[in-house]
C-alpha positions in Angstrom: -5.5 -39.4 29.8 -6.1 -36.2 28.0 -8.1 -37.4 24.4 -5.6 -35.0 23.0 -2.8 -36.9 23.5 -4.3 -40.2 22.5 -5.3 -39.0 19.4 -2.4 -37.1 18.6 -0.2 -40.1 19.4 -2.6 -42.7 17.3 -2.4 -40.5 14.3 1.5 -40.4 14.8 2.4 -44.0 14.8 0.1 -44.1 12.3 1.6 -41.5 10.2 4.9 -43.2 11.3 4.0 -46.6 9.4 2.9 -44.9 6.2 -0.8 -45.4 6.4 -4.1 -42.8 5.7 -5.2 -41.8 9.3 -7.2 -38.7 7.9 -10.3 -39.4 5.3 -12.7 -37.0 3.8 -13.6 -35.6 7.3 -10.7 -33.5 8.0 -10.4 -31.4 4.7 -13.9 -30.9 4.9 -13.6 -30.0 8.4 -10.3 -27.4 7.3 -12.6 -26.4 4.4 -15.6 -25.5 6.0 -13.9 -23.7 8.7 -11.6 -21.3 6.2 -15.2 -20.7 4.8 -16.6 -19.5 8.2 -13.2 -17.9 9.1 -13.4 -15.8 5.6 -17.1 -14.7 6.4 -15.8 -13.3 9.8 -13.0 -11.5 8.4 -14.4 -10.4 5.9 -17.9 -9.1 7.1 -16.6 -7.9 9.9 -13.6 -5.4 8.0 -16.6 -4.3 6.0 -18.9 -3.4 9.2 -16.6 -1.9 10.9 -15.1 0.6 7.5 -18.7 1.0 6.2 -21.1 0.3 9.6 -23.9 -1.4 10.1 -26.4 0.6 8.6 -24.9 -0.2 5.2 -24.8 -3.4 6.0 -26.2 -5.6 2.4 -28.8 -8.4 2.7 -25.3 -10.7 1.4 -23.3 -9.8 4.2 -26.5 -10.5 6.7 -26.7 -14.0 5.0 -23.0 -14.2 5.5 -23.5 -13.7 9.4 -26.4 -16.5 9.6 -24.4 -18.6 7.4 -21.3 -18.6 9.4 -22.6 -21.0 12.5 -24.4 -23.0 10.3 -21.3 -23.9 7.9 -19.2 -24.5 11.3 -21.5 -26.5 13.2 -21.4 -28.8 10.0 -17.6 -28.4 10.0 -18.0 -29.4 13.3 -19.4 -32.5 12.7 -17.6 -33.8 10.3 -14.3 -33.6 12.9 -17.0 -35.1 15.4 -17.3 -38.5 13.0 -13.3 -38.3 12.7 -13.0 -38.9 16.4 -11.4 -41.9 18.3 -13.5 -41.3 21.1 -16.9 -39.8 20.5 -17.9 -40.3 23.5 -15.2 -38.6 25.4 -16.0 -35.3 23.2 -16.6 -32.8 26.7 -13.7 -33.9 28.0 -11.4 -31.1 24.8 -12.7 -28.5 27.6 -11.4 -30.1 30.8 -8.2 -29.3 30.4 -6.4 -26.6 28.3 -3.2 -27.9 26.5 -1.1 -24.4 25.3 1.6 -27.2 23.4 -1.4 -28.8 21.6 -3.0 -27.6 18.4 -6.2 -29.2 19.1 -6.9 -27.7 22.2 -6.1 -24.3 20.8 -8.5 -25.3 18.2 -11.7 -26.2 20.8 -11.2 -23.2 22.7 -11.1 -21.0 19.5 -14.5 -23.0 18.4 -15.5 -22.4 21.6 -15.3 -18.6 22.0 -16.3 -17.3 18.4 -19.7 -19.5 18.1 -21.4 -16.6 20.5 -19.5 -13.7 18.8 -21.4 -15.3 15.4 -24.5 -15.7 16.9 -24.1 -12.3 18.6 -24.0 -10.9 15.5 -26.8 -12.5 13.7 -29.0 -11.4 16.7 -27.6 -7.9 15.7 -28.1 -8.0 11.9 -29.9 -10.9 10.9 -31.8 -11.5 7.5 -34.9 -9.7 6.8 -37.4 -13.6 7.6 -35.0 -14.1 10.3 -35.8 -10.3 12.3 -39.5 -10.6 11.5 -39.3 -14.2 13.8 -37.0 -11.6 16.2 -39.6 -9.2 17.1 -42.4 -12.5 18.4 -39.1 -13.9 20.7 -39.2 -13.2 24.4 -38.3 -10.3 25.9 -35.3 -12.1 27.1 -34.0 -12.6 23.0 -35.3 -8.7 22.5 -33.2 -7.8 25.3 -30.2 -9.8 24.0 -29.6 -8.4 20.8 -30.2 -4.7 22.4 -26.8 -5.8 24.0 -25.8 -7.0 20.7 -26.7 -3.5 18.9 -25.3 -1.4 21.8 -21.6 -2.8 21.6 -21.8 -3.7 17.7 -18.2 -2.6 16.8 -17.0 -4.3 20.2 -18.4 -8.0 18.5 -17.5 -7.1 14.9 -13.9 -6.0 16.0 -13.9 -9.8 18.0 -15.6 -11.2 14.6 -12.5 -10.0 12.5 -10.2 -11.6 15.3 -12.2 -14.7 16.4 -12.1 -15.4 12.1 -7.9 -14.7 11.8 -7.5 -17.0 14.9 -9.8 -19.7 13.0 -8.4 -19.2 9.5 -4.6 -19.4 10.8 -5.5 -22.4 13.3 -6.7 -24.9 10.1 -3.6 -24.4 8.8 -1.2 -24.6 11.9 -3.1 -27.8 12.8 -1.5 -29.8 9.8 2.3 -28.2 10.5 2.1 -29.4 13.7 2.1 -32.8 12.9 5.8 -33.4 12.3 5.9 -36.5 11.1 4.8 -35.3 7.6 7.4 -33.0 5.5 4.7 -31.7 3.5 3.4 -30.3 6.3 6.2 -29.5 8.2 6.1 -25.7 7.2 5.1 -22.0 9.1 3.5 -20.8 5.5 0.3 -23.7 6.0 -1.3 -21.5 8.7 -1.1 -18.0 6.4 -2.0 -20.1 3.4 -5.1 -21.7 4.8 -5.6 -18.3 6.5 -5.9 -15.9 2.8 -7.4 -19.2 1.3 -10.3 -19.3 3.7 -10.7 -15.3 3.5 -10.6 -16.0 -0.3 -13.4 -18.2 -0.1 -15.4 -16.5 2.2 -15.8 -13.4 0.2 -16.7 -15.9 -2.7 -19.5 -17.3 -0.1 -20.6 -13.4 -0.1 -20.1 -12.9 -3.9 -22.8 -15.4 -4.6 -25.1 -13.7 -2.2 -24.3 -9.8 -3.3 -27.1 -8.0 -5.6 -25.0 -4.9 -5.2 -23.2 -4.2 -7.9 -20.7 -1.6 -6.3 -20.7 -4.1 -2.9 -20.4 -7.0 -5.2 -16.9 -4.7 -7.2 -15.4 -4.1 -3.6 -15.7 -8.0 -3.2 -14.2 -8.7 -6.2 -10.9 -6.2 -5.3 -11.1 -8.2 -1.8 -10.7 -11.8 -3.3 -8.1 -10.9 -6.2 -6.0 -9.6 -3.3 -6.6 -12.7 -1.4 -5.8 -14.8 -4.1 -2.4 -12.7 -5.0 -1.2 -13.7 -1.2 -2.5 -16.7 -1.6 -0.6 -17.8 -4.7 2.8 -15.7 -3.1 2.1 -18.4 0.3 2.0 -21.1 -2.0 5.0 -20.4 -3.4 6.8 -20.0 -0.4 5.4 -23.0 1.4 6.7 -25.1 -2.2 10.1 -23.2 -2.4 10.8 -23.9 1.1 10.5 -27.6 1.0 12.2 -28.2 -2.2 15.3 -26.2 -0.6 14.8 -28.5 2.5 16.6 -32.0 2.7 15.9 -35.1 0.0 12.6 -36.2 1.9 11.0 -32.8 1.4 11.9 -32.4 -1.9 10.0 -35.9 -2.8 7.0 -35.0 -0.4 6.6 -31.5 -2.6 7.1 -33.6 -5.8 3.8 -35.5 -5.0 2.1 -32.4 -5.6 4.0 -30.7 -8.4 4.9 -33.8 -10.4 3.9 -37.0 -8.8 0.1 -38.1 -8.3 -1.4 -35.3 -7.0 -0.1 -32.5 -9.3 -2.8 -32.7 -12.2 -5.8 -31.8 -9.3 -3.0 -29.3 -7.3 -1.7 -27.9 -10.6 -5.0 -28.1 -13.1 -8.1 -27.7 -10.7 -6.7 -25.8 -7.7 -3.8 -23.6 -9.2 -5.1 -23.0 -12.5 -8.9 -23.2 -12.0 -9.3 -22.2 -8.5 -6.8 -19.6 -8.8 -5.6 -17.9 -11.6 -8.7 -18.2 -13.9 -10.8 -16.7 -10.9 -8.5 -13.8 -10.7 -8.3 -13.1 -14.7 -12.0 -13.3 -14.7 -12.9 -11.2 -11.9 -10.3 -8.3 -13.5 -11.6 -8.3 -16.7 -15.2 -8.3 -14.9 -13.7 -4.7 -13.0 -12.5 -3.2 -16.0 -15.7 -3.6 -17.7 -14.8 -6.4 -20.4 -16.9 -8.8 -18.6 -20.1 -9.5 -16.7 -19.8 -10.6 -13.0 -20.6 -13.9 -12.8 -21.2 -16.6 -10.0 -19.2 -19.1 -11.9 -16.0 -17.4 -10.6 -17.1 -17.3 -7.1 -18.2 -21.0 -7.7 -14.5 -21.7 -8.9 -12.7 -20.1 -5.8 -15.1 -22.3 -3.5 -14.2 -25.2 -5.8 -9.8 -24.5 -5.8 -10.3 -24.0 -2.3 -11.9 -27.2 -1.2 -9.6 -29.1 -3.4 -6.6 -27.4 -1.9 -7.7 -29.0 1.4 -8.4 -32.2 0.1 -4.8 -32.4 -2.0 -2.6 -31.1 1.4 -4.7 -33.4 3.2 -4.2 -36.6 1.1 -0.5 -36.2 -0.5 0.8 -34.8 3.4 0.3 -38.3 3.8 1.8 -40.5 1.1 5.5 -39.5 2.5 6.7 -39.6 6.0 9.7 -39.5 7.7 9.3 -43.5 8.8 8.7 -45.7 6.4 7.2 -49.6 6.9 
């Protein structure tokens, strides 16, 4: 049998009798890979408008960051498996009805666009270590330089296709209402672009890079909020069960983290902060960027948890 299924029907009889099936793994995993999806996005709309010759030394670090944070992602969704052992066996078989196996094969074909990249435009210790590789590394990243737009235009798509699969991979468990929505995958989508560019924003020395950042994440943010909305609105105009499973996050248990830490603090207070820091009235800061990281972690962690206090079964 295909692990897919046997996971996917584990978790559902799971889900089914009420009980946590997902721990600290999986919103770390959804985390983490928003993170590495915003980096691609993001670095790769800037290379391709500006080019790589004005590429900063933050969006370089972004590029080198980007496998590392999803190789951790990685293995946190590694510990989270039934069957470790049966781990090759997601690239056997290629499931088009399961969001899992979109998910491996998406993992699977942006790790060399990243590294592709970094070979391209890696940090200033990393190039030095470049030039002493053999000739068979040299002659890789020649291929790298020579079709550079080619693997930032598959960056920026290899990131939406991660950013919008994180999200898509909670709606398609149905046996949650919370999650039964089409806004999770755009929400988790301008969340992880959100916090990417706050990844960059703690690296940028530029101030003028570091201002087009700043424009970058309030418009994030702004979609952000406007998803959030329409995920909330479209569950309380849904039937009884999806009105309670919103109210664990807007009134129950879970709305003073949703409301107070990833609304208000991971949100709102990032975008007033970063306006005022535009217009001159206040210093950039890396506390805001340290915020959006924050709101967006906690997001993951509340859709996560409360998607699984109410189900359409109960024990």
């Amino acid at each position: 049998m295909n692990p897919h299924v046997e996971i996917e029907s584990t978790r559902s009889l799971a889900g089914a009798l009420g009980e946590r099936f997902w721990g600290w793994e999986i919103p770390l995993y959804l985390f983490l890979g928003g993170v590495v999806a915003g980096l691609m996005v993001a670095v790769s709309a800037l290379l391709l408008w500006r080019g790589k010759d004005r590429a900063t030394a933050a969006m370089r670090t972004g590029l080198w960051l980007a496998p590392v944070l999803l190789g951790t992602g990685m293995g946190a969704l590694f510990l989270d498996l039934s069957y470790k052992l049966h781990v090759y066996r997601f690239y056997l078989a290629a499931r088009p009805s399961s969001p899992m196996s979109w998910g491996s094969w998406i993992l699977l074909l942006v790790v060399p666009v990243q590294l592709a990249l970094v070979l391209a435009l890696p940090p200033a210790r990393l190039a030095r270590q470049l030039d002493r590789m053999p000739d068979a590394v040299r002659r890789i990243r020649a291929l790298a330089l020579r079709h550079f737009r080619g693997l930032a235009a598959a960056g920026l798509a290899g990131g939406v296709a991660l950013g919008v699969y994180t999200g898509i991979l909670l709606s398609a468990t149905v046996a949650r209402p919370l999650w039964s929505s089409g806004a999770l995958g755009p929400l988790f989508l301008a969340s992880g672009a959100s916090t990417g560019v706050a990844t960059l924003m703690l690296f940028e020395k530029d101030e003028m890079a570091h201002g087009t950042l700043a424009r970058f994440d309030i418009a994030a943010i702004a979609v952000e909020v406007a998803l959030l909305g329409t995920w909330l609105i479209g569950l309380l105009g849904q039937g009884p069960l999806y009105r309670e499973a919103a109210g664990v996050v807007l009134w129950g248990s879970y709305a003073p983290l949703f409301l107070g830490f990833v609304v208000f603090g991971g949100l709102l207070v990032p975008v007033l902060l970063e306006a005022l820091a535009l217009k001159g009235k206040a210093a950039h800061s890396r506390v805001v960027p340290a915020l959006v990281l924050a709101g967006g972690f906690l997001l993951r962690v509340v859709v996560v948890y409360a998607g699984q206090v109410i189900g359409f079964v109960r024990a």
